[in-house]
N, C-alpha and C positions, 0 to 999 in steps of 0.2 A: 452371339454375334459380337466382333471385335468391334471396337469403335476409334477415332483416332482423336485420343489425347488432345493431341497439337489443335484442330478443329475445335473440340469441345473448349477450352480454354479463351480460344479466340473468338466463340460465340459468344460464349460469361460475360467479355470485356464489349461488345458490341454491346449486349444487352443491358449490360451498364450505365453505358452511355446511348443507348440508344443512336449512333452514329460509326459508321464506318468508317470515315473519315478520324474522329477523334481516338477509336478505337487501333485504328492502326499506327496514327500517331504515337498512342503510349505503347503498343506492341515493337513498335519501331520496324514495319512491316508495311510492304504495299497495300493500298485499300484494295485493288482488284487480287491481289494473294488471299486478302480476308477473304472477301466473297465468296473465291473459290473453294474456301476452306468448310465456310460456313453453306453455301449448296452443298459438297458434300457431304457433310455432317446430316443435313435434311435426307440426301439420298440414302443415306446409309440408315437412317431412321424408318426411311417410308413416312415420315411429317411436315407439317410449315410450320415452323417456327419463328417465322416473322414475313410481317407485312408491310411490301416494299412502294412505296412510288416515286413523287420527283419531289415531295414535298415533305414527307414525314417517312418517320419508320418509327412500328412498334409490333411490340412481342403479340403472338396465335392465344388462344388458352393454352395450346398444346407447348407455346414455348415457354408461357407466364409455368406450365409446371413441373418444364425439361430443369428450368433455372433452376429452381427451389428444389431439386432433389439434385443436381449435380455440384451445384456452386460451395455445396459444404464438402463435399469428397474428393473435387479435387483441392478444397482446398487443404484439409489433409493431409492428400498428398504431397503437398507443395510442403507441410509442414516437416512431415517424415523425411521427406529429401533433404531439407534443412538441418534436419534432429543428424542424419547422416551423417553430410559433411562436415560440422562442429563438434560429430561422438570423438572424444579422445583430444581434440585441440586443446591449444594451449588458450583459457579466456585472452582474448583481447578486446581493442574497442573504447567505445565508450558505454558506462551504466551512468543511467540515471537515476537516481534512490530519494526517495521523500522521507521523512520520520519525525516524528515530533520533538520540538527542541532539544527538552532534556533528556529523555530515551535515546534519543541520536547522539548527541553531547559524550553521554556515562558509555551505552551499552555499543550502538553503531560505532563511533568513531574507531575504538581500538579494533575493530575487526575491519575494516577499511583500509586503518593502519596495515594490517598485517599480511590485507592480498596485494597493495600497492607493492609490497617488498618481495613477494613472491612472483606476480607475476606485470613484470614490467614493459608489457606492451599495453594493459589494461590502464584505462584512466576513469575515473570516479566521480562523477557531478551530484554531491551533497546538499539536499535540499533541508532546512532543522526550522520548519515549520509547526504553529499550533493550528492554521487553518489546515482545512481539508481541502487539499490539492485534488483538481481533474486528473486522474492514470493518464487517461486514453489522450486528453485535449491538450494537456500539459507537456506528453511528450517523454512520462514520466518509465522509466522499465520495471519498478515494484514501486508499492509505497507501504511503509508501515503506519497502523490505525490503532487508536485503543476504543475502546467500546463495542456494543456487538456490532457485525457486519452482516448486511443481507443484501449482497447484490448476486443475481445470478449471470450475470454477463465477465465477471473475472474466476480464476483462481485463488482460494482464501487456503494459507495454511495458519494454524491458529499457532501461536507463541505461548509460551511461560507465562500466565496474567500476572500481572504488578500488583504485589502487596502497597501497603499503605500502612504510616507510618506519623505520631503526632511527636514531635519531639522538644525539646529545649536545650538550652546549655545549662552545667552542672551550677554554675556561675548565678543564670537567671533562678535556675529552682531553689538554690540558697537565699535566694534573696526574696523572692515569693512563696517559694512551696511549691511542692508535686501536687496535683490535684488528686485525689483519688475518684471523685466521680466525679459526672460528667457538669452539672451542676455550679461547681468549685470555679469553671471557665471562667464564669460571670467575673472573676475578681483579677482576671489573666488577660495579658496584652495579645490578642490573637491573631499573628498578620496574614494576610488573605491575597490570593492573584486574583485581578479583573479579567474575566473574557472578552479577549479584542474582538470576535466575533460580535457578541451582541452588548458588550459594556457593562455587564451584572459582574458582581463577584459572585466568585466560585465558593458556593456554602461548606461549611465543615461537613462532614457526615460520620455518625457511629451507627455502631451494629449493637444494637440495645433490642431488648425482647425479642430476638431471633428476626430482627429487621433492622435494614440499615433506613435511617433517618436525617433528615440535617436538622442544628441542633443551632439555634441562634448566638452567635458571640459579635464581641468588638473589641476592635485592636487600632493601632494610630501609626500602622503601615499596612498601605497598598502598593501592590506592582505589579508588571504589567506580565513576566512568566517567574516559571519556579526558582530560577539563579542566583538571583538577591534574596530571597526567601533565604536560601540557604546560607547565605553569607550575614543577615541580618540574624539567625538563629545563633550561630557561631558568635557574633559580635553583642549577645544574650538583649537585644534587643524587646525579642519575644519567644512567643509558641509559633510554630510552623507543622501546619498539614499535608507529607510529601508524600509520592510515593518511596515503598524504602530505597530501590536501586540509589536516591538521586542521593541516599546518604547512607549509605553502608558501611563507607571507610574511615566514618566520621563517629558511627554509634561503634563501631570495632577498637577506635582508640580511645573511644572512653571521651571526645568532643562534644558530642550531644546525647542527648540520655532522650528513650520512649516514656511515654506517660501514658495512662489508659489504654494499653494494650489490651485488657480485657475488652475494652471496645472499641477495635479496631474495624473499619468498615470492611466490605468484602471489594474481594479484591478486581481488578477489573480487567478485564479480556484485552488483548495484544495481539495484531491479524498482521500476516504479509499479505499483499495483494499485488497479483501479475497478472496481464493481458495474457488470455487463453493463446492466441498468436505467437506468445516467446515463450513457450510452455517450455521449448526446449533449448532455448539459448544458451551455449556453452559458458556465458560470463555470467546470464543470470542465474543458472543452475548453482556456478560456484558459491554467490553470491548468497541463495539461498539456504546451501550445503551448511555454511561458514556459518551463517546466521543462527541455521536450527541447532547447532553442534555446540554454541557458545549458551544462545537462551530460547531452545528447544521445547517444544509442546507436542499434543495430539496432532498427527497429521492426516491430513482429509481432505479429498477433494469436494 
Protein backbone atom coordinates (compact mmCIF):
# COMPACT_ATOMS: atom_id res chain seq x y z
CA UNK A 1 0.00 0.00 0.00
CA UNK A 2 1.47 3.60 -1.03
CA UNK A 3 1.10 6.09 1.56
CA UNK A 4 1.41 9.92 1.16
CA UNK A 5 4.56 11.18 2.59
CA UNK A 6 3.15 14.80 2.67
CA UNK A 7 0.09 13.43 5.09
CA UNK A 8 2.34 11.34 7.12
CA UNK A 9 4.51 14.27 8.06
CA UNK A 10 1.76 16.58 8.71
CA UNK A 11 0.25 14.05 11.14
CA UNK A 12 3.90 13.83 13.07
CA UNK A 13 3.69 17.67 13.57
CA UNK A 14 -0.14 17.53 14.69
CA UNK A 15 0.78 15.03 16.96
CA UNK A 16 3.21 16.89 18.31
CA UNK A 17 1.48 19.51 19.34
CA UNK A 18 -1.37 18.09 19.66
CA UNK A 19 -3.16 21.11 17.82
CA UNK A 20 -4.13 21.82 14.25
CA UNK A 21 -3.96 24.99 14.55
CA UNK A 22 -0.25 25.30 15.94
CA UNK A 23 0.52 22.47 13.68
CA UNK A 24 -0.20 24.27 10.50
CA UNK A 25 1.08 27.37 11.81
CA UNK A 26 4.74 25.95 11.84
CA UNK A 27 3.90 23.81 8.42
CA UNK A 28 2.94 27.31 7.16
CA UNK A 29 -0.21 25.44 5.74
CA UNK A 30 -4.05 25.91 6.12
CA UNK A 31 -5.43 24.11 9.33
CA UNK A 32 -8.38 22.78 7.00
CA UNK A 33 -5.48 21.53 4.25
CA UNK A 34 -4.11 19.59 7.49
CA UNK A 35 -7.18 17.99 8.15
CA UNK A 36 -7.72 17.08 4.98
CA UNK A 37 -4.41 15.59 4.93
CA UNK A 38 -4.55 13.95 8.07
CA UNK A 39 -8.42 12.18 7.30
CA UNK A 40 -6.79 10.89 4.46
CA UNK A 41 -3.94 9.56 5.80
CA UNK A 42 -6.68 7.61 8.49
CA UNK A 43 -8.44 6.51 5.09
CA UNK A 44 -5.75 5.27 3.46
CA UNK A 45 -4.85 3.37 6.94
CA UNK A 46 -8.45 1.93 7.56
CA UNK A 47 -7.47 3.63 11.36
CA UNK A 48 -8.29 6.78 13.92
CA UNK A 49 -5.60 8.15 14.78
CA UNK A 50 -6.84 10.75 16.79
CA UNK A 51 -9.68 11.92 18.84
CA UNK A 52 -11.39 14.95 17.83
CA UNK A 53 -13.94 17.33 19.69
CA UNK A 54 -14.44 21.18 20.41
CA UNK A 55 -12.20 20.98 23.30
CA UNK A 56 -9.28 18.86 23.14
CA UNK A 57 -7.52 16.53 20.68
CA UNK A 58 -5.41 13.57 21.32
CA UNK A 59 -3.69 10.50 19.84
CA UNK A 60 -5.96 6.56 19.46
CA UNK A 61 -3.61 3.74 20.83
CA UNK A 62 -3.60 3.03 17.12
CA UNK A 63 -2.10 6.68 16.58
CA UNK A 64 0.23 6.75 20.10
CA UNK A 65 1.95 3.63 17.71
CA UNK A 66 1.55 4.91 14.04
CA UNK A 67 3.85 7.89 15.66
CA UNK A 68 6.49 5.83 17.38
CA UNK A 69 7.16 3.74 14.35
CA UNK A 70 6.95 6.40 11.57
CA UNK A 71 8.48 9.59 13.33
CA UNK A 72 11.96 8.08 13.17
CA UNK A 73 11.85 7.08 9.42
CA UNK A 74 10.75 9.76 8.11
CA UNK A 75 12.89 11.41 9.89
CA UNK A 76 15.65 9.74 8.12
CA UNK A 77 14.44 10.62 5.49
CA UNK A 78 14.45 14.06 5.94
CA UNK A 79 18.08 13.46 6.95
CA UNK A 80 19.21 11.58 3.67
CA UNK A 81 17.62 14.47 1.77
CA UNK A 82 19.73 16.72 3.56
CA UNK A 83 23.02 14.31 3.31
CA UNK A 84 21.97 14.94 -0.54
CA UNK A 85 21.71 18.29 -1.10
CA UNK A 86 25.10 19.21 0.90
CA UNK A 87 26.97 15.62 -0.81
CA UNK A 88 29.84 17.54 -2.77
CA UNK A 89 29.08 21.38 -1.48
CA UNK A 90 31.31 23.52 -0.72
CA UNK A 91 31.16 23.73 3.84
CA UNK A 92 29.66 26.89 4.49
CA UNK A 93 27.74 28.49 7.46
CA UNK A 94 28.17 28.73 10.64
CA UNK A 95 29.97 25.61 13.07
CA UNK A 96 29.91 25.64 16.39
CA UNK A 97 32.79 23.76 18.13
CA UNK A 98 33.36 23.29 22.06
CA UNK A 99 37.05 21.86 23.32
CA UNK A 100 38.76 22.21 26.11
CA UNK A 101 41.10 25.17 26.60
CA UNK A 102 44.22 23.88 26.06
CA UNK A 103 43.42 21.03 23.58
CA UNK A 104 41.62 23.84 21.66
CA UNK A 105 44.50 26.36 22.20
CA UNK A 106 47.63 23.68 20.89
CA UNK A 107 45.66 21.12 18.63
CA UNK A 108 41.91 22.88 17.38
CA UNK A 109 43.17 26.25 16.80
CA UNK A 110 45.60 25.59 13.76
CA UNK A 111 43.13 23.31 12.08
CA UNK A 112 40.45 26.02 12.27
CA UNK A 113 43.21 28.19 10.97
CA UNK A 114 43.45 26.23 8.01
CA UNK A 115 39.63 25.60 6.94
CA UNK A 116 38.89 29.46 7.44
CA UNK A 117 41.55 29.88 4.57
CA UNK A 118 40.22 27.36 2.50
CA UNK A 119 36.92 27.67 2.57
CA UNK A 120 35.68 31.23 2.84
CA UNK A 121 32.17 31.27 3.07
CA UNK A 122 32.54 29.09 6.41
CA UNK A 123 32.59 30.94 9.79
CA UNK A 124 33.70 29.18 13.07
CA UNK A 125 32.31 30.04 16.70
CA UNK A 126 35.26 28.67 19.13
CA UNK A 127 34.11 27.73 22.26
CA UNK A 128 37.96 26.75 24.69
CA UNK A 129 36.04 25.71 27.72
CA UNK A 130 37.15 23.25 30.86
CA UNK A 131 33.29 22.98 31.87
CA UNK A 132 31.21 20.45 30.08
CA UNK A 133 29.19 22.40 27.79
CA UNK A 134 25.25 21.08 26.83
CA UNK A 135 25.71 19.71 22.71
CA UNK A 136 22.04 19.90 22.20
CA UNK A 137 21.03 22.90 24.77
CA UNK A 138 24.01 25.13 24.00
CA UNK A 139 23.42 25.11 20.34
CA UNK A 140 26.66 23.57 20.08
CA UNK A 141 27.43 21.43 16.32
CA UNK A 142 30.40 18.93 17.92
CA UNK A 143 32.14 19.25 21.16
CA UNK A 144 35.38 17.75 21.98
CA UNK A 145 35.50 15.76 25.80
CA UNK A 146 38.56 13.95 27.42
CA UNK A 147 37.62 11.21 29.78
CA UNK A 148 35.47 8.18 28.90
CA UNK A 149 32.15 9.19 27.28
CA UNK A 150 28.79 7.11 27.67
CA UNK A 151 25.96 8.77 26.18
CA UNK A 152 23.88 6.91 23.86
CA UNK A 153 21.84 9.82 22.40
CA UNK A 154 25.07 11.56 20.28
CA UNK A 155 27.70 10.25 17.85
CA UNK A 156 31.17 9.60 19.61
CA UNK A 157 34.20 9.29 17.46
CA UNK A 158 37.21 8.55 19.82
CA UNK A 159 40.53 10.75 19.14
CA UNK A 160 44.36 10.04 19.73
CA UNK A 161 44.30 9.88 23.91
CA UNK A 162 46.66 12.55 25.45
CA UNK A 163 49.66 11.38 26.98
CA UNK A 164 50.79 12.95 30.06
CA UNK A 165 53.88 14.47 30.91
CA UNK A 166 55.72 15.80 34.53
CA UNK A 167 58.33 18.21 33.41
CA UNK A 168 60.77 21.12 34.59
CA UNK A 169 63.22 23.52 33.27
CA UNK A 170 66.84 22.53 32.87
CA UNK A 171 67.47 25.77 34.94
CA UNK A 172 65.04 24.43 37.97
CA UNK A 173 66.59 20.79 38.03
CA UNK A 174 70.17 22.40 38.38
CA UNK A 175 69.15 23.99 41.08
CA UNK A 176 67.18 21.19 42.79
CA UNK A 177 67.80 17.81 41.19
CA UNK A 178 65.86 15.42 39.00
CA UNK A 179 63.91 13.32 41.21
CA UNK A 180 64.26 9.87 40.42
CA UNK A 181 61.44 8.41 42.42
CA UNK A 182 58.45 9.28 43.08
CA UNK A 183 59.08 9.96 46.64
CA UNK A 184 62.10 12.67 46.01
CA UNK A 185 58.52 15.08 45.14
CA UNK A 186 58.35 15.81 48.83
CA UNK A 187 61.57 18.08 48.50
CA UNK A 188 60.06 19.67 44.88
CA UNK A 189 57.91 22.82 44.36
CA UNK A 190 54.92 21.10 42.68
CA UNK A 191 52.42 23.68 41.01
CA UNK A 192 48.89 22.37 40.51
CA UNK A 193 45.40 23.74 38.63
CA UNK A 194 42.29 24.09 40.71
CA UNK A 195 39.01 22.62 39.27
CA UNK A 196 36.62 25.69 38.71
CA UNK A 197 33.98 23.03 38.55
CA UNK A 198 34.03 21.94 41.97
CA UNK A 199 37.27 24.08 43.75
CA UNK A 200 39.74 20.95 44.68
CA UNK A 201 42.89 20.80 42.97
CA UNK A 202 43.67 18.50 40.45
CA UNK A 203 45.94 15.73 42.18
CA UNK A 204 49.26 14.57 40.49
CA UNK A 205 48.77 11.04 39.43
CA UNK A 206 51.61 8.13 38.48
CA UNK A 207 51.42 4.77 37.15
CA UNK A 208 53.32 2.68 39.88
CA UNK A 209 52.67 -1.16 40.33
CA UNK A 210 50.70 -1.31 37.12
CA UNK A 211 48.17 1.22 38.56
CA UNK A 212 47.86 4.67 38.28
CA UNK A 213 47.47 6.51 41.75
CA UNK A 214 47.56 10.16 42.97
CA UNK A 215 50.47 10.71 44.94
CA UNK A 216 50.45 13.50 47.61
CA UNK A 217 52.72 16.85 46.86
CA UNK A 218 53.05 20.65 47.70
CA UNK A 219 54.06 23.35 45.70
CA UNK A 220 53.45 27.53 46.43
CA UNK A 221 51.61 27.97 42.90
CA UNK A 222 47.96 27.43 42.09
CA UNK A 223 46.04 28.43 38.96
CA UNK A 224 43.14 28.45 37.78
CA UNK A 225 44.01 26.18 33.85
CA UNK A 226 47.07 24.67 32.40
CA UNK A 227 48.66 28.15 30.47
CA UNK A 228 50.47 29.52 33.40
CA UNK A 229 51.54 26.30 34.44
CA UNK A 230 53.39 26.24 31.48
CA UNK A 231 54.82 29.56 31.55
CA UNK A 232 55.68 29.33 35.30
CA UNK A 233 57.56 25.88 34.35
CA UNK A 234 59.58 27.84 31.75
CA UNK A 235 60.18 30.84 34.20
CA UNK A 236 61.73 27.40 36.43
CA UNK A 237 59.48 28.43 39.04
CA UNK A 238 58.50 24.70 39.54
CA UNK A 239 57.39 21.12 38.43
CA UNK A 240 54.29 20.94 36.29
CA UNK A 241 51.92 17.89 35.55
CA UNK A 242 50.71 18.48 31.76
CA UNK A 243 49.40 16.71 29.21
CA UNK A 244 52.46 16.26 26.69
CA UNK A 245 50.56 18.07 23.36
CA UNK A 246 50.44 21.36 25.82
CA UNK A 247 54.46 21.13 25.70
CA UNK A 248 55.88 19.43 22.97
CA UNK A 249 57.81 22.11 21.32
CA UNK A 250 59.12 23.02 24.50
CA UNK A 251 60.67 19.39 25.47
CA UNK A 252 61.87 19.32 21.58
CA UNK A 253 64.04 22.45 22.13
CA UNK A 254 65.49 21.29 24.93
CA UNK A 255 63.05 24.27 27.23
CA UNK A 256 61.73 21.86 29.58
CA UNK A 257 63.06 18.47 30.39
CA UNK A 258 60.48 15.08 31.66
CA UNK A 259 61.27 13.64 34.89
CA UNK A 260 59.79 10.21 35.95
CA UNK A 261 58.84 9.02 32.80
CA UNK A 262 59.00 5.69 34.19
CA UNK A 263 55.93 6.68 35.92
CA UNK A 264 54.02 8.41 33.70
CA UNK A 265 50.19 8.14 34.29
CA UNK A 266 48.12 6.45 31.57
CA UNK A 267 46.93 8.34 29.28
CA UNK A 268 43.42 9.75 28.85
CA UNK A 269 40.71 9.32 26.26
CA UNK A 270 39.82 12.42 23.70
CA UNK A 271 36.03 12.04 22.18
CA UNK A 272 34.37 14.27 19.34
CA UNK A 273 30.78 14.39 20.02
CA UNK A 274 27.85 15.25 17.27
CA UNK A 275 24.08 15.33 17.41
CA UNK A 276 23.01 12.16 15.48
CA UNK A 277 20.68 15.05 13.44
CA UNK A 278 24.00 16.63 11.54
CA UNK A 279 25.48 13.24 11.03
CA UNK A 280 25.69 14.56 7.66
CA UNK A 281 26.45 18.02 7.62
CA UNK A 282 28.75 19.08 4.82
CA UNK A 283 30.69 21.71 7.35
CA UNK A 284 30.62 19.33 10.21
CA UNK A 285 31.69 16.44 8.16
CA UNK A 286 34.88 18.68 6.97
CA UNK A 287 35.34 19.73 10.29
CA UNK A 288 35.54 16.17 11.46
CA UNK A 289 37.55 14.84 8.35
CA UNK A 290 40.34 17.75 9.35
CA UNK A 291 40.17 16.86 12.84
CA UNK A 292 40.72 12.93 12.63
CA UNK A 293 43.49 13.52 9.68
CA UNK A 294 45.53 15.88 12.15
CA UNK A 295 44.92 13.86 15.77
CA UNK A 296 43.00 10.75 14.50
CA UNK A 297 41.95 7.63 16.51
CA UNK A 298 39.66 4.46 16.33
CA UNK A 299 36.55 5.25 14.65
CA UNK A 300 33.10 3.96 15.82
CA UNK A 301 29.96 4.61 15.87
Amino acid sequence: MEYDLNAVRQFIKVAENLSFTVAAQQLDVTQSGISRAVNRLESQLGLRLLHRNTRNLKLTVDGELFLKRVKPLVGGLEEAHQELLEYGLEPKGSLKISAPSAFGRVVVMPIVAKLLDEYPQLTIELVLTDRVVDLVGEGFDAVIRSGNIQDSRVIARPLKAADWVTVASPKYLESYGSPKELEELATHNCMQVRNPATGQLFPWTFRNNEKDADFPIRGSLVVDHGDPLVEAALLSIGMAQLMTFFVEDYLKDGLLTPVLNEYARSSTPLTLLYPSARHRSAKLMMFRDALLEHWGGRECE
